[in-house]
gemmi code that builds the backbone of each chain (N, CA, C; Angstrom):
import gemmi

chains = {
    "A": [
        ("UNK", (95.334, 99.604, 118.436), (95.092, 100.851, 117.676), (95.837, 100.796, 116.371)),
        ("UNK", (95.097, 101.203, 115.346), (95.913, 100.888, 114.007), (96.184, 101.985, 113.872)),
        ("UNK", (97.405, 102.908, 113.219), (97.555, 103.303, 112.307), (97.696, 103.274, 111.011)),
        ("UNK", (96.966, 103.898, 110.367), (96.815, 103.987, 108.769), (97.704, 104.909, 108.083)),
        ("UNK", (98.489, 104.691, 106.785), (99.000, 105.181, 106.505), (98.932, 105.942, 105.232)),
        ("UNK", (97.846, 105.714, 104.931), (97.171, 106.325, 103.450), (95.744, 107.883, 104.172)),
        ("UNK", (96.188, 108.660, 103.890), (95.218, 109.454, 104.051), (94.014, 109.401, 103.697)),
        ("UNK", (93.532, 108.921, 102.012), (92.028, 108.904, 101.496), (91.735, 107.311, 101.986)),
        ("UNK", (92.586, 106.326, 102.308), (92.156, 104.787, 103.724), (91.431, 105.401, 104.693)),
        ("UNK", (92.069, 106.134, 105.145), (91.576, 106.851, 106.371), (90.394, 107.129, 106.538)),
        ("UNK", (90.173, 108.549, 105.767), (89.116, 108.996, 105.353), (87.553, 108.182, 105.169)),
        ("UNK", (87.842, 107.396, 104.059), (86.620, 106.197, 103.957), (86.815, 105.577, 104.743)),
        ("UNK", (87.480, 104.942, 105.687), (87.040, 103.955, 106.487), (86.488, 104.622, 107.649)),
        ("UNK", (87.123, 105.873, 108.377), (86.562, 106.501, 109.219), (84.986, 106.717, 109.131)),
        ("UNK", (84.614, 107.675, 107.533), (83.335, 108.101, 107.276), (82.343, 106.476, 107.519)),
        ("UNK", (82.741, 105.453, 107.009), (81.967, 104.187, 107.272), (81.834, 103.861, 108.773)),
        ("UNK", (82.796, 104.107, 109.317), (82.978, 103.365, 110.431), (81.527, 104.287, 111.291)),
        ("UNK", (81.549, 106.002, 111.063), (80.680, 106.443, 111.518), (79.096, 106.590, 111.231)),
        ("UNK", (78.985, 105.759, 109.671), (77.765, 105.884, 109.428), (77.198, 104.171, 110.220)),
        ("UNK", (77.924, 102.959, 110.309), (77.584, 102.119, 111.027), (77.247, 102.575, 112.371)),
        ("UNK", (77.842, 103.127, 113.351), (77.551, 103.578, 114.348), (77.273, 105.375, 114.549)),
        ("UNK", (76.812, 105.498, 114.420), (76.751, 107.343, 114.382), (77.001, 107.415, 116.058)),
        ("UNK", (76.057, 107.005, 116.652), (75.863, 107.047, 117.923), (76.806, 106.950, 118.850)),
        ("UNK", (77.542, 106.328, 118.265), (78.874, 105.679, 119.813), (80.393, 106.157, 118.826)),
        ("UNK", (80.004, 106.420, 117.877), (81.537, 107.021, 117.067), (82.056, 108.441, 117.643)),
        ("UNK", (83.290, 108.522, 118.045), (83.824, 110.056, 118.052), (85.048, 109.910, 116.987)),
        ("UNK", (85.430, 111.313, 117.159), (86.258, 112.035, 116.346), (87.397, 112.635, 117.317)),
        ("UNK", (88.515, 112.316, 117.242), (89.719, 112.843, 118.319), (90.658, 113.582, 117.399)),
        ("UNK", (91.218, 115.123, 117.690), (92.392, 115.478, 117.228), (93.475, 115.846, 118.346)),
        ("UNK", (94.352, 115.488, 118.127), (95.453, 115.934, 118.696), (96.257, 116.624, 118.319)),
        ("UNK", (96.527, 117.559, 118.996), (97.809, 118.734, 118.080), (98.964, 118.924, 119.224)),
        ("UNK", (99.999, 118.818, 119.144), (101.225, 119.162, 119.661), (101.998, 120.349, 119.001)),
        ("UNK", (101.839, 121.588, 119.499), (102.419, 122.688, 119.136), (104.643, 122.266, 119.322)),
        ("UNK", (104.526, 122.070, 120.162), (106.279, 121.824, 120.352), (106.764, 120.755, 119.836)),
        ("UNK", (105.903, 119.327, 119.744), (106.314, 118.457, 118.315), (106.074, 118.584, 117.230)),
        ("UNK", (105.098, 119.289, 116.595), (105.066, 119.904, 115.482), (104.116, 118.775, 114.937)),
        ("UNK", (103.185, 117.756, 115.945), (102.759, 116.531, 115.088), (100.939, 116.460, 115.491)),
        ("UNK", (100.406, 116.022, 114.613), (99.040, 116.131, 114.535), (99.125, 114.697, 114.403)),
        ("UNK", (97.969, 114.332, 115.610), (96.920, 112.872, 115.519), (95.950, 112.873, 115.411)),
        ("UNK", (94.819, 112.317, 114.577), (93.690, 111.739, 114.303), (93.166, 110.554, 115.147)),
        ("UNK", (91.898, 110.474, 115.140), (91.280, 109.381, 115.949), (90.213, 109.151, 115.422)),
        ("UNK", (89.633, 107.830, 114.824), (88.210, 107.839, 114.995), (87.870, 106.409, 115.630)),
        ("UNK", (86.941, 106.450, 116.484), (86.481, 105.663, 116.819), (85.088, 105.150, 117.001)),
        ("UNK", (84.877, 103.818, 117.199), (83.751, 103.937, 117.529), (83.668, 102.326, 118.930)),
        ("UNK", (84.309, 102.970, 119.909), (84.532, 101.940, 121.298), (84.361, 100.651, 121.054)),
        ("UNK", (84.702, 100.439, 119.488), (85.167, 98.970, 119.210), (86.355, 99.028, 118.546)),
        ("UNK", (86.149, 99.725, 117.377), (87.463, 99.705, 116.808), (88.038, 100.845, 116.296)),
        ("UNK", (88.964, 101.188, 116.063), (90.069, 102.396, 116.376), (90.851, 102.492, 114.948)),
        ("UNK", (91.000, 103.503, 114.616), (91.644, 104.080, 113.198), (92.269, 105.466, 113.575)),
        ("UNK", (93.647, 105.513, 113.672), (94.327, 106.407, 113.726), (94.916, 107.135, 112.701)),
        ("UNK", (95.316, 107.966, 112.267), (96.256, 108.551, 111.444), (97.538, 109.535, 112.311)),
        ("UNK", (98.772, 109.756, 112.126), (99.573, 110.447, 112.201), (100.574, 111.620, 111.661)),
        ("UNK", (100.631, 112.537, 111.922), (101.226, 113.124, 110.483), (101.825, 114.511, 111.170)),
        ("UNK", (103.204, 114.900, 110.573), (103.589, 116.533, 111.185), (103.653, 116.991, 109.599)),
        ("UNK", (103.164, 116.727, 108.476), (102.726, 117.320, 107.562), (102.179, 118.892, 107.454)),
        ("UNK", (102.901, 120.392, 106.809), (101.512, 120.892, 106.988), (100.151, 120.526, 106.095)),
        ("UNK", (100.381, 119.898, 104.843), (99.648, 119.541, 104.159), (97.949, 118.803, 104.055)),
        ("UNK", (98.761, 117.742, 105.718), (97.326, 117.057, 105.964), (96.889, 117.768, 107.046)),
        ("UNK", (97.025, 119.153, 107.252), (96.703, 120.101, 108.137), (95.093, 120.695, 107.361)),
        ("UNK", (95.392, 120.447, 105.744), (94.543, 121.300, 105.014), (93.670, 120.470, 104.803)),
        ("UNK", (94.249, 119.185, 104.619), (93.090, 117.619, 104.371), (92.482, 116.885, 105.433)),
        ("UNK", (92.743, 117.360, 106.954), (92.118, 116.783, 107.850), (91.079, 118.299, 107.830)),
        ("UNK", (90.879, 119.556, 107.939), (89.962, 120.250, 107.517), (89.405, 120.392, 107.020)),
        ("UNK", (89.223, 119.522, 105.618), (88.049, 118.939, 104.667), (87.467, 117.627, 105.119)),
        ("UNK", (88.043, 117.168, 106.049), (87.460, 116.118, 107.012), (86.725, 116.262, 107.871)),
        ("UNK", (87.159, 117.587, 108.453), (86.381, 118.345, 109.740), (85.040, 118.761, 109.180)),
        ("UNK", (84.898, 118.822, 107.804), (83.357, 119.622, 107.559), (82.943, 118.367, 107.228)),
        ("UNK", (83.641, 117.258, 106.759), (82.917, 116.193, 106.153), (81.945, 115.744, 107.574)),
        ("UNK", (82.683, 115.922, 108.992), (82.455, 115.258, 110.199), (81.301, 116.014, 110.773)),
        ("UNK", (81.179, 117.796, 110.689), (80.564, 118.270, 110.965), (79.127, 117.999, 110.563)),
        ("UNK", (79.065, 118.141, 109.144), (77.927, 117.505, 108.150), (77.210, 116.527, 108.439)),
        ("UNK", (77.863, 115.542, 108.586), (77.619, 113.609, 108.963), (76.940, 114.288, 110.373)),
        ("UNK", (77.500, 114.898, 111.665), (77.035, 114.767, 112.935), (75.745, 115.789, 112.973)),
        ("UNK", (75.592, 116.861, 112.298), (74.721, 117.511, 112.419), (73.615, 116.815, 111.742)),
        ("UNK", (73.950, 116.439, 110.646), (72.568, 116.529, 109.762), (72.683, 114.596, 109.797)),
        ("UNK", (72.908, 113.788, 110.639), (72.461, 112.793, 110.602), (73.670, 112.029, 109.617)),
        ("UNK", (73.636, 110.524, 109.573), (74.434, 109.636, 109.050), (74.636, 109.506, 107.793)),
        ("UNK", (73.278, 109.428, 107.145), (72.876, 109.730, 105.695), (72.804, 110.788, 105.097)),
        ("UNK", (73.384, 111.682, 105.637), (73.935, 113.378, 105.202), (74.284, 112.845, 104.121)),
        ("UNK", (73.900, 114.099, 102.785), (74.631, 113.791, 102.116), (75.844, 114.364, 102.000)),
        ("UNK", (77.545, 114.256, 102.023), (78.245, 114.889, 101.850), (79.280, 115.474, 100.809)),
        ("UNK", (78.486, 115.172, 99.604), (79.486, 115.258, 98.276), (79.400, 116.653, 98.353)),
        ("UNK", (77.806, 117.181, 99.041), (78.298, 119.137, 98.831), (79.149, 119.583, 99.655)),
        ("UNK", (80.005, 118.900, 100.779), (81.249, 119.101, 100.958), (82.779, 119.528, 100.154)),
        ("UNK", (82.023, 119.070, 98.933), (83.331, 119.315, 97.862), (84.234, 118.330, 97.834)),
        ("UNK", (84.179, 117.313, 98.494), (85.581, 116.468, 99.251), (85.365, 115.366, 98.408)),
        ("UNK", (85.445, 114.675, 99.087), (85.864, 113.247, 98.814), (85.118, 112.312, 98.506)),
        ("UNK", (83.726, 112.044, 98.543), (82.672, 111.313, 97.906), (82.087, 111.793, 96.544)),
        ("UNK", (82.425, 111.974, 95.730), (81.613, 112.405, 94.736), (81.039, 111.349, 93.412)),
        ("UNK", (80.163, 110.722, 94.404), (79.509, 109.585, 93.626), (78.405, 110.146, 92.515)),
        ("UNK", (77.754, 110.791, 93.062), (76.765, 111.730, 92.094), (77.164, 113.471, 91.972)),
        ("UNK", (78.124, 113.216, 90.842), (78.065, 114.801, 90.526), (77.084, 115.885, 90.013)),
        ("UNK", (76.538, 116.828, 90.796), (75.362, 117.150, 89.885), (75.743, 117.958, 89.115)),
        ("UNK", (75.513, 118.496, 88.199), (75.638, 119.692, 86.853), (75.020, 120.985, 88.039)),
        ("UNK", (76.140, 122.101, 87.607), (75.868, 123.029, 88.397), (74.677, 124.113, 88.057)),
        ("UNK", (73.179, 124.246, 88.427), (72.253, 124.935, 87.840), (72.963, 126.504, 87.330)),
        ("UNK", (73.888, 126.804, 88.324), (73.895, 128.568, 87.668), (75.105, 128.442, 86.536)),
        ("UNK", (74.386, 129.036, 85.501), (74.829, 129.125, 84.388), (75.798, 130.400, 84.381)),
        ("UNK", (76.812, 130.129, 83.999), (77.506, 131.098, 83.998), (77.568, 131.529, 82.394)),
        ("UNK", (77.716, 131.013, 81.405), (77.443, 131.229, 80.123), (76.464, 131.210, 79.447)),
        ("UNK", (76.437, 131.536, 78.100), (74.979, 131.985, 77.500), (74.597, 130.687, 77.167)),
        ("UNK", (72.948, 130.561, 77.891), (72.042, 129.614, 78.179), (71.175, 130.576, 77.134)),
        ("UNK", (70.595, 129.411, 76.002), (69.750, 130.017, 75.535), (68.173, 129.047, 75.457)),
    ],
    "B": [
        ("UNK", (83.674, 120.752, 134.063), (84.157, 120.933, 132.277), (83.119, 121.934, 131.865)),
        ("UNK", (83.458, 122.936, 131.443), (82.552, 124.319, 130.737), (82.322, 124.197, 130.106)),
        ("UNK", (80.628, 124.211, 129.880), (79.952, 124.491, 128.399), (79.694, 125.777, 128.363)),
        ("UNK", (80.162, 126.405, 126.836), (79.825, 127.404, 126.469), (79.133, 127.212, 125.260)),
        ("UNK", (78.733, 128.498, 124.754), (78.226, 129.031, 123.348), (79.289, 128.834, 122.287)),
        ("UNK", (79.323, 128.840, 121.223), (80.032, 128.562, 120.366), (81.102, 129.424, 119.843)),
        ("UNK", (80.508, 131.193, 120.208), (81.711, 132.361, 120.462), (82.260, 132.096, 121.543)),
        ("UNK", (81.669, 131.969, 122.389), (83.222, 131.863, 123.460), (84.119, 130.597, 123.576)),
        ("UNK", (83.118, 129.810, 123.143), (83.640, 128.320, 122.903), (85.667, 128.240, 121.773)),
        ("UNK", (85.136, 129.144, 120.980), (85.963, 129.598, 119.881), (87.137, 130.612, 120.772)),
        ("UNK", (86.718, 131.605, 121.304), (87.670, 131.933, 122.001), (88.761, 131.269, 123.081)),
        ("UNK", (88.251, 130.510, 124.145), (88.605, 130.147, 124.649), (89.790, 128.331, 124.027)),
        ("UNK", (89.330, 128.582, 122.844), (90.196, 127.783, 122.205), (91.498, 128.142, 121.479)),
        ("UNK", (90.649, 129.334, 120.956), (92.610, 130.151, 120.711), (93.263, 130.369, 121.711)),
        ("UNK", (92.921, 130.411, 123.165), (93.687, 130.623, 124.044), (94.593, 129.426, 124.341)),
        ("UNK", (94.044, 128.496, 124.067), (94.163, 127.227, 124.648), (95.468, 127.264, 123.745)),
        ("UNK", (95.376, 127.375, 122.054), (96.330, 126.712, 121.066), (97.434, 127.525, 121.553)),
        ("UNK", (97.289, 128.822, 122.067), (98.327, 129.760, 122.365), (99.102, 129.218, 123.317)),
        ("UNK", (98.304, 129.540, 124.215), (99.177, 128.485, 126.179), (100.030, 127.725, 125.830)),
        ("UNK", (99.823, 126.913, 125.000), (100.202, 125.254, 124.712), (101.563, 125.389, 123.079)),
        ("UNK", (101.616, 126.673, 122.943), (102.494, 127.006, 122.115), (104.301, 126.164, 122.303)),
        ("UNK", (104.712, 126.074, 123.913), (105.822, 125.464, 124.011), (105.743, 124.444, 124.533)),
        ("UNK", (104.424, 123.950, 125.118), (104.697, 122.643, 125.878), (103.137, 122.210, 125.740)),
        ("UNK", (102.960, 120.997, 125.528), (101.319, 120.517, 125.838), (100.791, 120.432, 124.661)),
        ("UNK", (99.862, 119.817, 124.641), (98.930, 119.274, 123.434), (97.452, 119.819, 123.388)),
        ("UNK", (96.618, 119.378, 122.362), (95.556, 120.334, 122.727), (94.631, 118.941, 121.627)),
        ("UNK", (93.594, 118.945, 122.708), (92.979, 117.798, 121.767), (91.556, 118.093, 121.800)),
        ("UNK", (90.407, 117.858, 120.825), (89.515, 118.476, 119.838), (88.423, 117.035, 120.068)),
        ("UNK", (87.466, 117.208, 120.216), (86.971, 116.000, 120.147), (85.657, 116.053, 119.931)),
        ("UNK", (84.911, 115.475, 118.671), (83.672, 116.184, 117.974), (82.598, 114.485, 117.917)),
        ("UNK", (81.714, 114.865, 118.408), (80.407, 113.415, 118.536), (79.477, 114.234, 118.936)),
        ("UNK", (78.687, 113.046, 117.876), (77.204, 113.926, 117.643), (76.527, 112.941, 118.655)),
        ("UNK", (75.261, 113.576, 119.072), (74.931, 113.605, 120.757), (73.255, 113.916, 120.451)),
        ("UNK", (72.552, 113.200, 121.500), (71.640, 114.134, 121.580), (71.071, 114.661, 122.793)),
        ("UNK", (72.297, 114.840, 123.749), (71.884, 115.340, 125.126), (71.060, 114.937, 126.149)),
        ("UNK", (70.205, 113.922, 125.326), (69.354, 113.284, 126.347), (69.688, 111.869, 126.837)),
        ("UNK", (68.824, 111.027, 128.027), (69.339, 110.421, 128.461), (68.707, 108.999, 127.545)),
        ("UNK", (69.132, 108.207, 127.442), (68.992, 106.569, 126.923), (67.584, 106.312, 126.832)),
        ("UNK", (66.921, 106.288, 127.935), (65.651, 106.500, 128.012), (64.633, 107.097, 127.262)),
        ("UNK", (65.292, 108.091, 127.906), (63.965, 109.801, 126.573), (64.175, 109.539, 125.473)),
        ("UNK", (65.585, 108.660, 124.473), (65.309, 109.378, 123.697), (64.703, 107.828, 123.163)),
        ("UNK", (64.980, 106.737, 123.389), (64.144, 105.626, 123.255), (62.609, 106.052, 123.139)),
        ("UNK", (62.109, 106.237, 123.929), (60.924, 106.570, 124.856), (60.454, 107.518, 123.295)),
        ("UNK", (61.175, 108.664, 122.831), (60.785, 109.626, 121.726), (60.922, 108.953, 120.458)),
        ("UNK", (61.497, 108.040, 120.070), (62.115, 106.830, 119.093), (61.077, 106.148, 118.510)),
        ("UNK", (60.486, 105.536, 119.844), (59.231, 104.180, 119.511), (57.775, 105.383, 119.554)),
        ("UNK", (57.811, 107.049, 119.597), (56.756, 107.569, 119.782), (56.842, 108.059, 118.331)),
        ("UNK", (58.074, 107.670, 117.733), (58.457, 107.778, 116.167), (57.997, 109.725, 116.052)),
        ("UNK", (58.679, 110.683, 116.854), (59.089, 111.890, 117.039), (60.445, 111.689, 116.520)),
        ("UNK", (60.495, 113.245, 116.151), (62.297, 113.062, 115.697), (63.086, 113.386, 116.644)),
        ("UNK", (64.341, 112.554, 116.771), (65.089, 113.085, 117.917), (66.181, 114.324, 117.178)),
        ("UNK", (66.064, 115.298, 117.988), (67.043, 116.123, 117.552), (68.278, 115.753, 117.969)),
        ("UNK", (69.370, 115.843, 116.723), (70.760, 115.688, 117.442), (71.470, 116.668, 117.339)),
        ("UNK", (72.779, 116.937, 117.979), (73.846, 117.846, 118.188), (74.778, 117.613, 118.122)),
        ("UNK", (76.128, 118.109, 117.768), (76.944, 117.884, 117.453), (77.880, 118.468, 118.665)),
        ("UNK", (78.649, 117.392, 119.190), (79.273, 117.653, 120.651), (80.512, 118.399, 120.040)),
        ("UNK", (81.228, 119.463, 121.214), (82.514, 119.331, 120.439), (83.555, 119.732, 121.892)),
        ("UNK", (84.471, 119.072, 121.956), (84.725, 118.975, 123.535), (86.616, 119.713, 123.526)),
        ("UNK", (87.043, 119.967, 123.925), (88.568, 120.473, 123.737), (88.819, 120.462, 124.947)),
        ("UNK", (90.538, 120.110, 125.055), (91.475, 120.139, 126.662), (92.655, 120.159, 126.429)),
        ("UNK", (93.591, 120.869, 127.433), (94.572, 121.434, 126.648), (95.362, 119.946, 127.872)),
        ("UNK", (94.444, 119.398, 128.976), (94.759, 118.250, 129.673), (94.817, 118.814, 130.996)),
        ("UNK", (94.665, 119.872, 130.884), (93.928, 120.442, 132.515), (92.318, 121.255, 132.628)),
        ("UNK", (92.359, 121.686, 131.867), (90.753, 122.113, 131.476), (89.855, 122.032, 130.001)),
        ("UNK", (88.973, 121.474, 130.616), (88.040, 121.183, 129.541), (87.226, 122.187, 129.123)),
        ("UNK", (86.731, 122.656, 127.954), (86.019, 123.466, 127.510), (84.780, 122.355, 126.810)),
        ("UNK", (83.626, 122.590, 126.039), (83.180, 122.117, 124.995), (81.817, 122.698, 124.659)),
        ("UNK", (80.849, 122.548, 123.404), (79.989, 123.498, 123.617), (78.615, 122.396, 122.377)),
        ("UNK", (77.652, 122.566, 122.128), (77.312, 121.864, 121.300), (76.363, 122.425, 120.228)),
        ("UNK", (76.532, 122.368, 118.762), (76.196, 123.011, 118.113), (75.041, 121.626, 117.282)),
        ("UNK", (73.543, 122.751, 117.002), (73.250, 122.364, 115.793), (73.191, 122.294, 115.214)),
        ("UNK", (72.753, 121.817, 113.582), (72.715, 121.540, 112.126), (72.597, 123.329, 111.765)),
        ("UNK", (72.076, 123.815, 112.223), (71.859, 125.751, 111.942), (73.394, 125.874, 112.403)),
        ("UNK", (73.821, 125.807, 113.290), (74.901, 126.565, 113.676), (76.463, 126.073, 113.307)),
        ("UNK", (76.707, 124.608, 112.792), (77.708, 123.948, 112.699), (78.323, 124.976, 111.508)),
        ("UNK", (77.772, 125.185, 110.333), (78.446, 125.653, 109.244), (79.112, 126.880, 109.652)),
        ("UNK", (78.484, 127.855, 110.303), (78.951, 128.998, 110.574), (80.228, 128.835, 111.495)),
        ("UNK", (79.973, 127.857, 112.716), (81.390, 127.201, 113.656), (82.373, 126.411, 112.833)),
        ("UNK", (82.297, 125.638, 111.519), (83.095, 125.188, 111.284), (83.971, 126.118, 109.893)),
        ("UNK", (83.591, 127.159, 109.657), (84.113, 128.152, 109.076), (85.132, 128.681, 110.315)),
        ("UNK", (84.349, 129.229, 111.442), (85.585, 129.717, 112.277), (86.060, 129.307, 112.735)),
        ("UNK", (86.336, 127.938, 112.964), (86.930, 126.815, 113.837), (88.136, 126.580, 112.711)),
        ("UNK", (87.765, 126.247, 111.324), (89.426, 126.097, 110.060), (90.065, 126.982, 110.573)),
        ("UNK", (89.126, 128.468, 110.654), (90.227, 129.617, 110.819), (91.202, 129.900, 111.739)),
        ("UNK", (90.761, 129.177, 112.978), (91.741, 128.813, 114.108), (92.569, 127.810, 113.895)),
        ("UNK", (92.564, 127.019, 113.227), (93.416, 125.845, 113.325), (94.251, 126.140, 112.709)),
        ("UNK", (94.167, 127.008, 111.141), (94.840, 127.572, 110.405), (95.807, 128.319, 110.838)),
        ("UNK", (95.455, 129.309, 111.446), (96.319, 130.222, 112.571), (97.207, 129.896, 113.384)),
        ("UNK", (96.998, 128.602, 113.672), (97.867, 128.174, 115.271), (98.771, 126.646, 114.488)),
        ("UNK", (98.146, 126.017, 113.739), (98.973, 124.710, 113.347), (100.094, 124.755, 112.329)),
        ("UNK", (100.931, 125.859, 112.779), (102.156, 126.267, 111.966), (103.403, 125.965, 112.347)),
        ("UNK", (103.196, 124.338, 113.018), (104.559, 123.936, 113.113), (104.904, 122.822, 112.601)),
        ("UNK", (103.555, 122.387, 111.643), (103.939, 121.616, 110.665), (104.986, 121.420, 109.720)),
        ("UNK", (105.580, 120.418, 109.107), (106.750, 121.043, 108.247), (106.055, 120.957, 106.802)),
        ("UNK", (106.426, 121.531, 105.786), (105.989, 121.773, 104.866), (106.835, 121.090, 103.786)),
        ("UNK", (106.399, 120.217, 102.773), (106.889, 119.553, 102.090), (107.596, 120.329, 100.967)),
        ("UNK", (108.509, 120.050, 100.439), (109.454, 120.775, 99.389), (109.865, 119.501, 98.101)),
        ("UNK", (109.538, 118.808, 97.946), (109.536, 117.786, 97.444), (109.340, 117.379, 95.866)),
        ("UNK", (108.245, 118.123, 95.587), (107.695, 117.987, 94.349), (108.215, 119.031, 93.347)),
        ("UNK", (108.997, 120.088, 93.945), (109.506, 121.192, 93.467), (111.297, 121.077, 92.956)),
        ("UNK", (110.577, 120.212, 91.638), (112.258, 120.102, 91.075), (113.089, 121.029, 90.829)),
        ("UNK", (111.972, 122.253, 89.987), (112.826, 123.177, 89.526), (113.684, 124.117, 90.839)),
        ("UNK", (112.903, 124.043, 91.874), (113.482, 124.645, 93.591), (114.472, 123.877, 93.248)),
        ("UNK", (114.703, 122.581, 93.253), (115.840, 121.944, 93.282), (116.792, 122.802, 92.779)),
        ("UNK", (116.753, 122.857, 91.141), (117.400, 123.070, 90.155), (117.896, 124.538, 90.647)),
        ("UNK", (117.272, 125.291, 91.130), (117.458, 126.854, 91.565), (118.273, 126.689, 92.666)),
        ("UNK", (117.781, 125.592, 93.507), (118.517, 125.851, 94.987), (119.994, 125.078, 94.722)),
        ("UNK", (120.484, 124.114, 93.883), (122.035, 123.520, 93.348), (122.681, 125.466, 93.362)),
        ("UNK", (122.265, 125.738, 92.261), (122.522, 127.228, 91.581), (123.246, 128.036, 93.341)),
        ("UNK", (121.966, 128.218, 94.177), (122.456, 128.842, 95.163), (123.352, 128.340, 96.000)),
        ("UNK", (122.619, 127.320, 96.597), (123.777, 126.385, 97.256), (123.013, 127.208, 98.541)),
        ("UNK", (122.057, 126.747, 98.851), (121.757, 127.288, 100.074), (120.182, 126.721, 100.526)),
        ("UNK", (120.273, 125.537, 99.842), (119.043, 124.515, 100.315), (119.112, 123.945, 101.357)),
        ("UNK", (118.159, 124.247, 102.770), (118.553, 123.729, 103.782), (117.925, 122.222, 103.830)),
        ("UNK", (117.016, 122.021, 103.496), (115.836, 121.523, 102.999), (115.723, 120.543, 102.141)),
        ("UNK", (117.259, 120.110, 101.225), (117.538, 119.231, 100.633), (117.453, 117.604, 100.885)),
        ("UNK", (116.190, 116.887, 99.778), (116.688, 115.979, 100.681), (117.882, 114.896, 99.918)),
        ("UNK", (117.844, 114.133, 100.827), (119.395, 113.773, 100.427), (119.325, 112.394, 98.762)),
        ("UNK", (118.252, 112.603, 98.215), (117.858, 112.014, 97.364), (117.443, 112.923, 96.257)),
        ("UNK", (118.325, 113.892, 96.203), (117.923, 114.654, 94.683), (118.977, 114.706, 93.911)),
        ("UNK", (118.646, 115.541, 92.704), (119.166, 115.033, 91.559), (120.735, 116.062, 91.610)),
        ("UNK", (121.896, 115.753, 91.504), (122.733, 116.034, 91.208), (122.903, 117.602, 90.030)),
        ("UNK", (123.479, 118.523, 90.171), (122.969, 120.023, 89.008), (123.873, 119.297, 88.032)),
        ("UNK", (123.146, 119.640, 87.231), (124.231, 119.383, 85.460), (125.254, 120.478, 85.475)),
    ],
}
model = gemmi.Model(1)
for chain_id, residues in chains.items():
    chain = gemmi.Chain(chain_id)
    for i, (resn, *xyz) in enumerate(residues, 1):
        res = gemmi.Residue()
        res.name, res.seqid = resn, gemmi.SeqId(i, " ")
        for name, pos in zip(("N", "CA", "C"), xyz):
            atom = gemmi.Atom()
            atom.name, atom.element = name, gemmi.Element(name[0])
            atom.pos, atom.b_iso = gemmi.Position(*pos), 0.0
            res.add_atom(atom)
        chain.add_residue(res)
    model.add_chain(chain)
structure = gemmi.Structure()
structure.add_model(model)
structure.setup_entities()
C-alpha cells in the first residue's frame, strides 16, 4: 500500500486509476474522531493509493474530491469533471452569463 | 447490512459520526455499481442497451453497516448533504497556523501562542 504524500499526486492518480477501471475501483474514507486522523483509499484490487492526513485543511480538499468521485461514478468514466470546479481544468469555458454590459 | 434511501441513509450516518465521537472509526466507501449480476449486465452490453449505473455508497462504524445507492439524478443533491455532515463532525482535525506570520508577530507581543512552532521567527 503506498502512501502518497502530495495531495494534487493523489488526486490525479486516483481519478486515472478510476477511469482505467471504473468497474472494480472503490473509494475508502476513514475518519477517526479520537485520533483526529483521516485516511483515503483508492483502489482498484490491483493497486492501492493511500493518502493520510489529521489536517483540517485536506478535510476541505478531500470534499472536492468527493464530488469529483461522485460525478465520475454517477455519470460514467468519461464524465466530464472540470464543472466540478476542481482540479482538471483542461478546457475552460468562457462563462455564457454575462454579468456586464454585453452589447 | 441495511440499505436505505438516501435520507435515512444520511441520518443514520450522523449518528454513526456521533457514537464514534470517543472511540472508533467510521469508514465511507463509494463504487459505482450496477446492481446487477455479471451476466445481465453482459447479456444487456452485447444487446448494446445502456446499462444503468449507480453509485454505491456503503458506511460502518465496524459493527454495523449501513449503505444506500444513488443515481446520476440523486448524487448531487446527496453529495451537497453528505459535505454538510462531514463538515459538522470532522472537527478534530488540527488546523494549520503556519502561514500566518503576522499571528506570529501578534502572538511574540502576547506571549500566549500555544501553537508556536518551534521554527519561527524570533520578535524584533
Amino acid at each position: 500500500m503506498v502512501y502518497i504524500t502530495s495531495w494534487d499526486e493523489f488526486v490525479e492518480r486516483s481519478v486515472q486509476l478510476f477511469r482505467t477501471d471504473p468497474q472494480s475501483s472503490r473509494y475508502v474514507m476513514k475518519y477517526r474522531h479520537c485520533d483526529g486522523k483521516l485516511i483515503l483509499k483508492v483502489t482498484d484490487n490491483r493497486e492501492c493509493l493511500k493518502f493520510k492526513t489529521d489536517q483540517a485543511q485536506d478535510a476541505k480538499k478531500m470534499e472536492k474530491l468527493n464530488n469529483i468521485f461522485f460525478t465520475l461514478m454517477a455519470r460514467g468514466p468519461d464524465a466530464d469533471i472540470t464543472e466540478v470546479s476542481g482540479k482538471e481544468q483542461a478546457e475552460t469555458q468562457p462563462s455564457k452569463k454575462g454579468r456586464g454590459r454585453r452589447q | 447490512m441495511v440499505l436505505l434511501q438516501p435520507d435515512p441513509f444520511l441520518n443514520e450516518l450522523t449518528n454513526m459520526y456521533e457514537r464514534t465521537q470517543d472511540k472508533g472509526s467510521v469508514w465511507v466507501t463509494l463504487k459505482r455499481s450496477s446492481l446487477k449480476a455479471k451476466a445481465t449486465r453482459k447479456k444487456l452490453e452485447s444487446q448494446g442497451a445502456d446499462v444503468e449505473y449507480r453509485c454505491l455508497v456503503r458506511a460502518t462504524d465496524g459493527k454495523k453497516t449501513i449503505s444506500t445507492s444513488l443515481s446520476s439524478k440523486d448524487h448531487q443533491r446527496f453529495q451537497a448533504s453528505y459535505a454538510t455532515v462531514l463538515r459538522a463532525h470532522m472537527n478534530a482535525l488540527k488546523k494549520r497556523e503556519r502561514k500566518d506570520k503576522k499571528k506570529i508577530a501578534e502572538g511574540d507581543k502576547k506571549q500566549g501562542g500555544h501553537l508556536n512552532k518551534p521554527s519561527s521567527k524570533p520578535s524584533v
